[in-house]
Steps between C-alpha positions, in 0.01 A plus 500: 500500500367839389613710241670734714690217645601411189609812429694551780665095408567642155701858583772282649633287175727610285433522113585213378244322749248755434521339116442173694160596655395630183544197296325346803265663528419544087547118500210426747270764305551313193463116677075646474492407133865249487551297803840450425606858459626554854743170445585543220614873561717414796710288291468731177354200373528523044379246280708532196296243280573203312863440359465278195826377531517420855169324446410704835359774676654756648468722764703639723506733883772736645679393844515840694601523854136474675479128381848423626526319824792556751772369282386758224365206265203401364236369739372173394190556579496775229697245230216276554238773481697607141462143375175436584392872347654423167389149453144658623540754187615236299197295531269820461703542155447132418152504539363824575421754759138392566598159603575453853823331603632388859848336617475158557831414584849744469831366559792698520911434518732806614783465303660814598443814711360805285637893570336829412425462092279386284392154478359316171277211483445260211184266585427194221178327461566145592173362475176641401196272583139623507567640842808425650803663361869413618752783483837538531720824583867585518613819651823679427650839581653784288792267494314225352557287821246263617308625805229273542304204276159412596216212376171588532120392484192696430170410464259737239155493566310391154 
């Protein structure tokens, strides 16, 4: 692909999909210093903190039409992706940026489809050993619905 290729791609979308590329394309520039900046973008991806009285963290994406399948919901790919991203920022919370995390296990039940809106996450700290951690998440829309609720496993490097 050259640039005048590119060019050429890009005078043929309208302006909402020119904002598209853009995020893109500022997404991947800032993945060189935070890897999960281009994910994260794509999904609007927020972490809202710590809610004392949820005992949970939360964080929470936007479902826009590019991450809608035919049936205009939710892909469940990109639920998963949203679970696995928050309880990834929870850990990081729980015991710091500098320590690396990975998945070790994610399971996920689709209670119900999810439409254009946002979507909120509350992940809990099951267990915390020396390093393994065992999250759980519940995800529920504007409505307050349940979407998805996932168990997961990550391992933290000491």
């Amino acid at each position: 692909m050259t640039l005048d290729g590119l060019l050429k791609e890009l005078k043929d979308l309208n302006p909402s999909e020119l904002e598209t590329i853009h995020k893109q394309v500022q997404a991947l520039k800032r993945t060189r210093v935070s890897p999960l900046a281009y994910i994260e973008e794509m999904m609007n991806f927020q972490s809202l903190g710590f809610d004392e009285e949820a005992g949970a963290y939360i964080h929470r994406m936007l479902v826009t039409d590019e991450l809608t399948n035919r049936y205009k919901i939710l892909h469940g790919g990109i639920t998963a992706t949203f679970i696995d991203t928050a309880m990834g920022s929870t850990v990081f919370q729980e015991m710091g940026e500098n320590r690396r995390s990975v998945t070790l296990d994610l399971n996920v039940s689709f209670l119900r489809p999810a439409v254009e809106g946002w979507l909120t996450s509350h992940t809990q700290v099951i267990k915390k050993g020396r390093t393994i951690l065992v999250l759980e998440t519940k995800v529920r829309d504007e409505e307050g619905r349940g979407i998805a609720r996932a168990a997961g496993t990550f391992f933290r490097q000491s």
